[in-house]
C-alpha positions in Angstrom: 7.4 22.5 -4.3 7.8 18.7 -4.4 7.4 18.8 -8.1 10.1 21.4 -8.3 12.8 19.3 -6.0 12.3 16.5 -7.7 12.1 18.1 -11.4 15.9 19.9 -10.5 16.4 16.7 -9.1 16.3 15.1 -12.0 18.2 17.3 -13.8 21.3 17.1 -11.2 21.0 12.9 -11.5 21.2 13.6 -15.4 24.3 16.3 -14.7 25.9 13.8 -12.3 25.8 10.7 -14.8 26.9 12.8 -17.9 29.1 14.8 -16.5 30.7 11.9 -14.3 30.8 8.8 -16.4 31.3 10.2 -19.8 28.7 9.6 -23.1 29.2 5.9 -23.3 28.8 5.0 -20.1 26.0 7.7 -19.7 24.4 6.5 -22.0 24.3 2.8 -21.0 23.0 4.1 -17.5 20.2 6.0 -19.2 19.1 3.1 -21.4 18.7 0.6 -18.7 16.8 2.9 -16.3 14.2 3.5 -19.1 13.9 -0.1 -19.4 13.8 -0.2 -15.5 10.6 2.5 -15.9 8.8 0.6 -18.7 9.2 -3.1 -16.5 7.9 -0.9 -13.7 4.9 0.8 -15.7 4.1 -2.8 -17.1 4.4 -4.3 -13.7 2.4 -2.1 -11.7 -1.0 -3.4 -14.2 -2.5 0.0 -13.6 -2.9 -0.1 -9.8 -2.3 4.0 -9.1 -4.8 5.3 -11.1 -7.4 2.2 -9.9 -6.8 3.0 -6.4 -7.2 6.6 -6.9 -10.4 6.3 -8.9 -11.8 3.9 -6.1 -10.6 4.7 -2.8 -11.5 8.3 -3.3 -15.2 7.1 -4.0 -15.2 5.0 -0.6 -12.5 6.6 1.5 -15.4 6.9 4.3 -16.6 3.0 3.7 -13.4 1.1 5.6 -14.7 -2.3 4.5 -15.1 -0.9 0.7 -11.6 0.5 1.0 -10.1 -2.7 2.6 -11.6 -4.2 -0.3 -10.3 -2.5 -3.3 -6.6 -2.6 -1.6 -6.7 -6.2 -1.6 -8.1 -6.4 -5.2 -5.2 -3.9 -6.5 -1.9 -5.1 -4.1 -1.6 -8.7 -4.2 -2.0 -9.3 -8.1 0.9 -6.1 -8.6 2.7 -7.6 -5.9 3.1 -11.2 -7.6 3.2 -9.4 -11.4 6.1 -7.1 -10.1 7.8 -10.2 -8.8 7.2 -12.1 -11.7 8.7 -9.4 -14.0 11.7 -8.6 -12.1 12.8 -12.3 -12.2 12.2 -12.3 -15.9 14.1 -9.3 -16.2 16.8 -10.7 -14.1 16.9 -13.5 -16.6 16.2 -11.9 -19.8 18.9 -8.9 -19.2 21.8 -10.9 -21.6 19.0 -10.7 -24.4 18.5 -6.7 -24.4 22.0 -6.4 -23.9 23.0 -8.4 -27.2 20.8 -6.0 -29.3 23.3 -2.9 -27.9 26.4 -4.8 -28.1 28.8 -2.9 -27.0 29.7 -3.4 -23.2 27.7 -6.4 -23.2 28.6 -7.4 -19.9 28.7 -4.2 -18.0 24.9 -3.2 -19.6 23.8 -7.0 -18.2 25.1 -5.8 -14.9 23.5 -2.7 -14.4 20.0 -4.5 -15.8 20.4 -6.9 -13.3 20.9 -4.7 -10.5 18.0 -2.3 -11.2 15.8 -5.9 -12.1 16.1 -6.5 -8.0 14.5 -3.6 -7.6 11.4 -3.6 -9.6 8.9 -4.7 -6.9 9.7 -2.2 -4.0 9.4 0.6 -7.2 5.8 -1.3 -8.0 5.1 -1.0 -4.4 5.5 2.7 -3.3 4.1 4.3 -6.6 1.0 1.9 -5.8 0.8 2.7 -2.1 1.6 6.1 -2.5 -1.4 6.3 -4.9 -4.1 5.0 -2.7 -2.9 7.7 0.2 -3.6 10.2 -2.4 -7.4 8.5 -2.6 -7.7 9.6 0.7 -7.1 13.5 -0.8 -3.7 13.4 1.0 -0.7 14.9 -0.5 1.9 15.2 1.8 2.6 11.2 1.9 4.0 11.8 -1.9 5.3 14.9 -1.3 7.6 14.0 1.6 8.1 10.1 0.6 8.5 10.3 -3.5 9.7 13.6 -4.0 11.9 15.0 -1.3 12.5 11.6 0.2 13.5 9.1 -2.8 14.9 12.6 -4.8 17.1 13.3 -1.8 18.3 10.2 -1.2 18.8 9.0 -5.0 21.1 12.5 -5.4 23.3 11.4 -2.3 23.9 7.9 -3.2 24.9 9.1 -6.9 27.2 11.9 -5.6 29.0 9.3 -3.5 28.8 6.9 -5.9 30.3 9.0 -8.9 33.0 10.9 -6.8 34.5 8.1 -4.7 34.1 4.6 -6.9 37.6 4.6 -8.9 36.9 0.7 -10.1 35.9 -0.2 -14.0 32.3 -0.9 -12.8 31.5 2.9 -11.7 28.4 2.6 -14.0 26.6 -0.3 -12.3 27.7 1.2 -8.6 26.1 4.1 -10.0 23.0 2.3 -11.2 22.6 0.7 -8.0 22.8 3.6 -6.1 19.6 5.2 -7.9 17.2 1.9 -7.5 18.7 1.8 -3.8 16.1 4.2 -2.7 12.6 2.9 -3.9 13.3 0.3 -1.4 13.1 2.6 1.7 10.4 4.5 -0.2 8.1 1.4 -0.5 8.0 0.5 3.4 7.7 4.0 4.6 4.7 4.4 1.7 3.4 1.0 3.3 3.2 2.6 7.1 1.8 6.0 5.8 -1.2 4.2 4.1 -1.5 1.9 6.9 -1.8 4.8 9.0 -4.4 6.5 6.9 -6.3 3.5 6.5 -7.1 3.2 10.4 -7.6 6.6 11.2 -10.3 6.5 8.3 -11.6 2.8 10.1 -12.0 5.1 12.9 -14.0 7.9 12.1 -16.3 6.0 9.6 -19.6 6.5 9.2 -20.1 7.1 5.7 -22.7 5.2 2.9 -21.9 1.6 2.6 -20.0 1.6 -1.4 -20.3 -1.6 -3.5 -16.9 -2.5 -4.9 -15.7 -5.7 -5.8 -12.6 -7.1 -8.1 -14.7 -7.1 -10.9 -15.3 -3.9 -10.6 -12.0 -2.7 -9.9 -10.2 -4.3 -12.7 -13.0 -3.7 -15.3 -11.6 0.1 -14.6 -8.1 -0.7 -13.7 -7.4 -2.9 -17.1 -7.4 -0.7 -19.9 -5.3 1.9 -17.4 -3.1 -1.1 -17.4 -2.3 -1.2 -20.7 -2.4 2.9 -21.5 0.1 3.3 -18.2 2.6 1.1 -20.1 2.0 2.8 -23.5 2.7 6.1 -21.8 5.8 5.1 -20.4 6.8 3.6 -23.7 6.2 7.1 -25.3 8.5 9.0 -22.5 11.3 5.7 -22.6 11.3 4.3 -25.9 12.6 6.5 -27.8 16.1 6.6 -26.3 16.0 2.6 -26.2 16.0 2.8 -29.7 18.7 5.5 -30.2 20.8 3.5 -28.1 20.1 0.5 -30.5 20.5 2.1 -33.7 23.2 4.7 -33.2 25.2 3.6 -29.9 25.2 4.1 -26.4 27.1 7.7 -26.9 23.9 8.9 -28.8 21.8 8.0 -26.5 23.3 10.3 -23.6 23.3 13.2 -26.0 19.7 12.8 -26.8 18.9 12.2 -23.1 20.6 15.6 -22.0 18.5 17.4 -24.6 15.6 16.4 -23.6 16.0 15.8 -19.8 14.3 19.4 -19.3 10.8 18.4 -19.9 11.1 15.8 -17.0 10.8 19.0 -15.3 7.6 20.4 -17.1 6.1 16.7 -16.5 6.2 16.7 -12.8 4.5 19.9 -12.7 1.7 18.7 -14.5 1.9 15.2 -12.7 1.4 17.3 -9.5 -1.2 19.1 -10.5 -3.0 16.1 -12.0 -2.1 14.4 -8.8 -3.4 16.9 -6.8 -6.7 17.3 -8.7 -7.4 13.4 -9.9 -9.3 12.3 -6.3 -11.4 15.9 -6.6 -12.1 15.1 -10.3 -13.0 11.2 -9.3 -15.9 13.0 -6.3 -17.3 15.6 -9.0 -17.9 13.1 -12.1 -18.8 10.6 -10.1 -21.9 13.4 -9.2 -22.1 14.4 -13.1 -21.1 18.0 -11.5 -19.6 18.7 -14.7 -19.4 22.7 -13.4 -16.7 21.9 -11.3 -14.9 18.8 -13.1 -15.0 21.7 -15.5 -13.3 24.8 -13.6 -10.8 22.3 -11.9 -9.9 21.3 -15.7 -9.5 25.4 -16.7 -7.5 26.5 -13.4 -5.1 23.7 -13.2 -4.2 24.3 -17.1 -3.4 27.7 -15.9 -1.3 26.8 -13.0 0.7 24.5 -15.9 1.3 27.2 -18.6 2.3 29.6 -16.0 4.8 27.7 -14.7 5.8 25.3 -17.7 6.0 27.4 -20.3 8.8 30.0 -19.2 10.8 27.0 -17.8 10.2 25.3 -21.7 10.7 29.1 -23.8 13.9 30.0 -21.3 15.7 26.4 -22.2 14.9 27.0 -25.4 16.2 30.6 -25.5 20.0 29.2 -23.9 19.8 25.6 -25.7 23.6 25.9 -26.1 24.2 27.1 -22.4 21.8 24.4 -21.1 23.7 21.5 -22.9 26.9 22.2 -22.0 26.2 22.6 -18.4 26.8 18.8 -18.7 29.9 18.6 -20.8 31.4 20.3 -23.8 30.7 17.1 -25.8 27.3 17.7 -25.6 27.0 20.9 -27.3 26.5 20.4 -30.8 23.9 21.6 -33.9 21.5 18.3 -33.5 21.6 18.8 -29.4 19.8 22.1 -30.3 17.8 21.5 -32.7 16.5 18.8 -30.5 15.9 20.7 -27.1 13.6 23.5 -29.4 11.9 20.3 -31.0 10.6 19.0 -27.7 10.1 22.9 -26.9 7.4 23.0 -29.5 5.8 20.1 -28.4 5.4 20.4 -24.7 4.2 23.9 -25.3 1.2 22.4 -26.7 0.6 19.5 -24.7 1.2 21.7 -21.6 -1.7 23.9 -22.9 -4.1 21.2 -22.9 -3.7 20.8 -19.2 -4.3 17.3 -17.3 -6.2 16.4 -20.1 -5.5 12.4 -19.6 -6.5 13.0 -15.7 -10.1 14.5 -16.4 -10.4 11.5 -19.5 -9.2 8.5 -16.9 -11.4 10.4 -13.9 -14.7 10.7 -16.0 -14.2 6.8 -16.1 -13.0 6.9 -19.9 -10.2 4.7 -19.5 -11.0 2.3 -22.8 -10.6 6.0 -24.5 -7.5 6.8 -22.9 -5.9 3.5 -23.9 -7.2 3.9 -27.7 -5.1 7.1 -27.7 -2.1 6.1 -26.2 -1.7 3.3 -28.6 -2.1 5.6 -31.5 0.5 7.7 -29.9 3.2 4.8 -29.6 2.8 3.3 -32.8 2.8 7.0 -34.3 6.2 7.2 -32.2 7.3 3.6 -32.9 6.7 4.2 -36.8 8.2 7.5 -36.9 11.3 6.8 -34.9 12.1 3.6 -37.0 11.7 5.6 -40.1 13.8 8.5 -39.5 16.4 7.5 -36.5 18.3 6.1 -39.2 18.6 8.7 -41.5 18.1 11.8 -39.4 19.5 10.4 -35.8 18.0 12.1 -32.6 17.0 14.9 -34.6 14.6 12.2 -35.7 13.8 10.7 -32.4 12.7 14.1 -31.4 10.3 14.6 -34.4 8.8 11.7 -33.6 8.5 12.4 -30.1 7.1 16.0 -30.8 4.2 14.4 -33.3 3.7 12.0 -30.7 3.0 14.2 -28.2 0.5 16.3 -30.1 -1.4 12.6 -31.3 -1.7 12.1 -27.8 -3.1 15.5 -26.0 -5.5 17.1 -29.1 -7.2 13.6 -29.8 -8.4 12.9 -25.8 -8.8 17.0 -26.0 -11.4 16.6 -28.6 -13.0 14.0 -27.2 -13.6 15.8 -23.9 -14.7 19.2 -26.1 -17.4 16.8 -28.1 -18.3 14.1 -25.2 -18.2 16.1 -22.5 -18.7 19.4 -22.6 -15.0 19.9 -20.9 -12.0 22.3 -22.3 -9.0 23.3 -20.7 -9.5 27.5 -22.3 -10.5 29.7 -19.3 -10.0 33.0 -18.3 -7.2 31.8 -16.3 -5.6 29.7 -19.1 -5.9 32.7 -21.5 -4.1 35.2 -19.3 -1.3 32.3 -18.5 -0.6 31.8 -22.0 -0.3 35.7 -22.8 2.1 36.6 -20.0 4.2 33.4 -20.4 4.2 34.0 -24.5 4.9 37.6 -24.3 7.5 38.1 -20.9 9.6 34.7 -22.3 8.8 34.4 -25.9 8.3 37.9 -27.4 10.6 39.7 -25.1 13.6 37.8 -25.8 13.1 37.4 -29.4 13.2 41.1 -29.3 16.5 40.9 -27.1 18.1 38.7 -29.5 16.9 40.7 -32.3 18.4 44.1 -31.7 21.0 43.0 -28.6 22.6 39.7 -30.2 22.0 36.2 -28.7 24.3 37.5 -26.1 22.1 39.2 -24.4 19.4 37.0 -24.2 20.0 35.4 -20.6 19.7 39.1 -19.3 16.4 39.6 -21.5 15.0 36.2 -19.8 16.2 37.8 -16.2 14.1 40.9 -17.1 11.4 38.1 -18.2 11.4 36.5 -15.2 10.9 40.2 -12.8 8.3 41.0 -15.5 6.4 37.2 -15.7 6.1 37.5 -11.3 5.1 41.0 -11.0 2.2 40.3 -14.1 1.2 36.9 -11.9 1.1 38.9 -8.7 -0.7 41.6 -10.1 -3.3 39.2 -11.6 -2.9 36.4 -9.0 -7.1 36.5 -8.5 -7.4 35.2 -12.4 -4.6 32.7 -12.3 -5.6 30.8 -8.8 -9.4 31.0 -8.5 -11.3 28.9 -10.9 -14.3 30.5 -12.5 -17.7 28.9 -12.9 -18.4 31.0 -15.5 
């Protein structure tokens, strides 16, 4: 439910900007946060995942845990500080590469630059809560919390600032919230952390910074790579064919933010149980965890991905005529394609980092960004976001069916169980066969009532075999 808040979330951010500011302005907005989430995935050196991995190993050893915060906090702490002056300083430099509205694009970097180190701070904090097999801290403090807050300051923002800098009041309004965020994320773990001191009792764990980085390191550098996959891509459509561009190609493919934070909070959900059953070599479990939660993904991604695909034109002008045009769709059934197959491989990255396979993780997030860095240089220029899109779509697939082979062959681990199976026929069949049929013999008029009768079809289906979908088998 967090996932979903902050997935529509999103979407109502993206409305508000596109819808309020106009393409140009949009689209400068849209660039500099993406910068703002690359700084921050560079900054943070890896520290979620390497608290996840080792708190959840010695959540009942206080010392051991006392331990790996130090080794993780203070080194993001002075790297996140470190950055966000650099970015401070360095913002006239990206801005020359865009041109146009130098000035106001130096601005907005600027403000989000200040920042950098309370966004650093909660996504690390929040992670080593969620060691301690706790949710509810990044439910309430990331997802309804900063979601909440981020859509209030932007309504405000967009419908009362009259003055020629509305995009930077607006910019400043979405960083506002990590700041808030980041101290409540501090007291929560703090909080965690002694009521853990006080019922200890568990194994003494040997951990030290060694240790922790030896792991953390190459999560370091595949963290960034990941967010230069998501991020990059409009960077470069904003360099190569304007800030106006850039919005369109944003709106078309702001939906899968949605399908992402699913999968994040399932991955989030399952990383610490993963991290306790390979750290065994219980493989059987690691195993069924892998197969269920790949069913949980498709059953809710893929209508969400089939139904925006089957009302492309409706979805993009939800956020303004202007966005409605031939390369907009082609764009939104391009990154369709694409997530339908990497949402079918499940938290495939989570089971690779948790197994400890983090030098293979970073080998394949490389290949994926220089697949998408190549591709996207080639054919942005010729082909525009249609494009940017391909390149994101191949990029994808580089990145989910190499680590999925190497999980089949290494491992022993695949994401195809019963549940996954009957999750891909009911989603493929209620939202992809039954409204290809609609369109077919109704007209493409009639396909949002075909996706309504999808939708009453897909939950009674679920329901009916809710036993498959939610259990895992052992099998």
């Amino acid at each position: 439910m967090g996932a979903a808040v902050a997935g529509v979330g999103g979407l109502i951010v993206t409305w508000l900007v596109a819808y309020g500011l106009g393409p140009t302005t949009a689209g400068r907005f849209f660039a500099a946060t993406s910068a703002f989430l690359v700084a921050v995935s560079i900054a943070r050196l890896g520290t979620p995942t390497g608290l996840i991995y080792w708190v959840a190993r010695c959540r009942n050893d206080p010392s051991a845990v006392a331990r790996v915060l130090r080794s993780a906090l203070l080194p993001a702490a002075v790297a996140s500080i470190a950055i966000g002056v650099l970015a401070f300083w360095a913002a006239p430099h990206l801005a020359l590469w865009h041109g146009d509205g130098e000035q106001q694009y130096i601005t907005m970097l600027r403000a989000l630059a200040i920042f950098l180190p309370a966004a650093v701070a909660m996504e690390a904090l929040l992670a080593a809560t969620r060691g301690f097999q706790r949710m509810r801290a990044t439910v309430v403090v990331e997802k309804l919390g900063r979601t909440v807050a981020q859509l209030f300051l932007l309504w405000v923002a967009v419908s009362w600032t009259t003055t020629l800098d509305t995009g930077v009041v607006v910019t400043a309004a979405w960083a506002v919230p990590y700041l808030p965020a980041g101290i409540v994320a501090g007291l929560w773990l703090r909080r965690l952390h002694t009521e853990r001191r006080a019922a200890s009792g568990g194994p003494p764990t040997v951990i030290t910074p060694g240790l922790f980085w030896a792991y953390t390191v190459p999560r370091a550098v595949a963290g960034a790579a990941h967010l230069l996959l998501q991020r990059m891509d409009i960077l470069l459509v904003a360099g190569l064919l304007g800030f106006a561009e850039a919005a369109l190609y944003t709106v078309a493919t702001r939906f899968v933010t949605v399908v992402r934070l699913i999968s994040g909070a399932v991955g989030s959900a399952v990383q610490p149980r993963l991290a306790t059953s390979m750290s065994s070599a219980d493989h059987l479990t690691s195993g069924a965890l892998y197969q269920v939660t790949t069913g949980w993904i498709v059953v809710t991604g893929w209508p969400i991905l089939l139904s925006v695909g089957w009302t492309a034109p409706v979805y993009l002008g939800l956020f303004g005529a202007e966005y409605v045009t031939a390369d907009g769709e082609i764009v939104v059934w391009l990154l369709v394609c694409g997530m339908l197959v990497a949402t079918v491989c499940g938290v495939v990255d989570s089971v690779l980092v948790m197994a400890g396979r983090t030098g293979w993780q970073l080998y394949n997030v490389v290949a994926a960004l220089i697949v998408n860095l190549v591709l996207n240089v080639w054919l942005i220029p010729d082909l525009g976001i249609i494009g940017a899109a391909i390149a994101w779509t191949v990029s994808l697939a580089v990145n989910n069916i190499v680590p999925l082979v190497q999980l089949r062959t290494g491992l022993g681990l695949h994401p195809a169980g019963r549940g996954t199976a009957v999750a891909v026929a009911l989603s493929a069949g209620w939202f992809g066969v039954l409204p290809a049929l609609t369109v077919l013999f109704l007209g493409r008029d009639a396909v949002v009532a075909g996706l309504a009768a999808a939708g009453v079809g897909m939950a009674a289906s679920a329901w009916r075999l809710r036993k498959t979908l939610i259990l895992p088998s052992y099998q």
